[in-house]
C-alpha positions in Angstrom: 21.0 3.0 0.9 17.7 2.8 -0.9 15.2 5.6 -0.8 11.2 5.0 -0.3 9.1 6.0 -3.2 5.6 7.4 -2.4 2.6 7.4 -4.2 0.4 5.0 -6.0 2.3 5.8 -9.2 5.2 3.8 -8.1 3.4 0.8 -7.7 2.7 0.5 -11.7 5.4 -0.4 -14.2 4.8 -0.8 -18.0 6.6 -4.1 -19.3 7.1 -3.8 -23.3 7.8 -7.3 -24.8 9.1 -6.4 -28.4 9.9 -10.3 -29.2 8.9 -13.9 -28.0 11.3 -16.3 -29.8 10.7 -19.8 -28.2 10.0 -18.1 -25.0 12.7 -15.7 -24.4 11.2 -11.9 -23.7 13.2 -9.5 -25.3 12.1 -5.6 -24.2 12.3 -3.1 -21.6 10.6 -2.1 -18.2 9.5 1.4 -17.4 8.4 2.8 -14.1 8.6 6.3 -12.4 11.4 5.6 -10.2 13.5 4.8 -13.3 16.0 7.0 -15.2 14.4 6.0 -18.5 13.2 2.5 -19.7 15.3 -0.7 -18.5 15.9 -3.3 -21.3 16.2 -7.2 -20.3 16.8 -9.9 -22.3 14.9 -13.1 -20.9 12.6 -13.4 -17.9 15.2 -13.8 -15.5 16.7 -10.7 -16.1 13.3 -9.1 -16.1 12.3 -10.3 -12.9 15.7 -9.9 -10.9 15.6 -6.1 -12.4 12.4 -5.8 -11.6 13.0 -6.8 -8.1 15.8 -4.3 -7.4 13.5 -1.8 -8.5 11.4 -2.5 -5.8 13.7 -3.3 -3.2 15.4 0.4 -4.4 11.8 2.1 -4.3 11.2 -0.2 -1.1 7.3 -0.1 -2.1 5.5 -2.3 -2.2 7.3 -3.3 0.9 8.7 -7.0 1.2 7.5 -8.8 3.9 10.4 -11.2 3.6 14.1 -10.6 2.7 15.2 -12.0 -0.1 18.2 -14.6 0.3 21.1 -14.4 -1.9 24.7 -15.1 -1.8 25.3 -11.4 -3.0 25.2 -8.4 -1.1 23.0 -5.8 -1.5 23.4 -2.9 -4.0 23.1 0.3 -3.3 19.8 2.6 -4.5 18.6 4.5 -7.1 17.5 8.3 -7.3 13.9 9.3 -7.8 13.1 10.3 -11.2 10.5 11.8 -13.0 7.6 10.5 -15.0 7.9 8.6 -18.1 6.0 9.0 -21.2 3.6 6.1 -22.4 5.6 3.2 -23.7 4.4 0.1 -26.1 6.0 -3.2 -27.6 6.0 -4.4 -30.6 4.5 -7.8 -29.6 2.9 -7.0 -26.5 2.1 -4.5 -23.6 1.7 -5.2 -20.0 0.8 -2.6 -17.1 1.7 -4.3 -14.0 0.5 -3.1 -10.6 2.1 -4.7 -7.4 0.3 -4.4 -4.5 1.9 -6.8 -1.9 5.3 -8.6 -1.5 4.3 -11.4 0.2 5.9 -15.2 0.9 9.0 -13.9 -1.2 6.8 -13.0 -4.3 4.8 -10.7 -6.0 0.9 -10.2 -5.7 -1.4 -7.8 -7.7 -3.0 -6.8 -11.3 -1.7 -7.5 -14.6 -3.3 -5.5 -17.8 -2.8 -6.1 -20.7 -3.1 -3.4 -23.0 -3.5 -4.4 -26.6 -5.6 -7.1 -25.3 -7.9 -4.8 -22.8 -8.1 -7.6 -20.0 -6.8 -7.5 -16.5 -6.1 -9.7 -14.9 -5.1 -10.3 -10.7 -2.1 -12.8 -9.8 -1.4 -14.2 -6.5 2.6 -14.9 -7.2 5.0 -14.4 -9.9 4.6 -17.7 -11.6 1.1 -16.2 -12.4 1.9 -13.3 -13.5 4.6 -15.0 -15.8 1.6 -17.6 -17.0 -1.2 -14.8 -18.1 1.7 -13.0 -19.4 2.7 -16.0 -21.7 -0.9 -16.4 -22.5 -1.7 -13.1 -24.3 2.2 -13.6 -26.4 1.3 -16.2 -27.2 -1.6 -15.3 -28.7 -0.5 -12.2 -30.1 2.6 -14.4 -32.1 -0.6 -16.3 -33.4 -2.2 -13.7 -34.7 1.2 -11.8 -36.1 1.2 -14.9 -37.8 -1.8 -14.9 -39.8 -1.0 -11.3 -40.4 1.7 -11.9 -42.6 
């Protein structure tokens, strides 16, 4: 049973990427509905727990359901609000609008970098994403 999340501070979820070896994120996720942040390992695991989370909040509502070979799970509570989060290599403040043709539409900030950014699907997101790491692993680089 999943229960519908209201409000526009739902729709925003603050992805901390703490490390970028040879493109594997490493971090956690943080949104409102959550009990605390949610760490992943890799961009699989980020995305699939990222998409519970919506199905669980069922906002932004899908306009398609998702296929799988598993059955559903079962839903989350609603939690309170989460203090400001940040990664040690990078900070993104995503805000999904739409769930359209079985992916994910909206804005993308990213915060150390002050730029936002729209994406039309997930493989955009994950590209604008890799963009700003990989330009903040550049200049950690020179740093050091």
């Amino acid at each position: 049973m999943s229960v519908r999340a209201c409000g526009a501070e739902y729709r925003t979820t603050t992805v901390c990427i703490d490390s970028y070896d040879d493109g594997i994120l490493q971090g956690r996720f943080f949104n409102p509905f959550l009990k605390g942040g949610k760490p992943f390992l890799g961009l699989m695991q980020l995305l699939r727990e990222m998409e519970a989370a919506l199905d669980d909040m069922d906002f932004p509502k899908a306009y398609t359901a998702t296929r799988t070979f598993a059955p559903p799970t079962e839903g989350r509570e609603l939690c309170a609000a989460h203090e400001p989060q940040a990664g040690k290599l990078g900070t993104f403040s995503l805000r999904i609008l739409f769930r359209q043709n079985s992916s994910w539409q909206g804005s993308v900030m990213w915060l150390e970098g002050q730029q936002e950014r729209s994406f039309r699907s997930v493989l955009e997101l994950v590209m604008l994403m890799d963009t700003a790491l990989r330009y903040s692993c550049r200049a950690a680089a020179v740093n050091e």
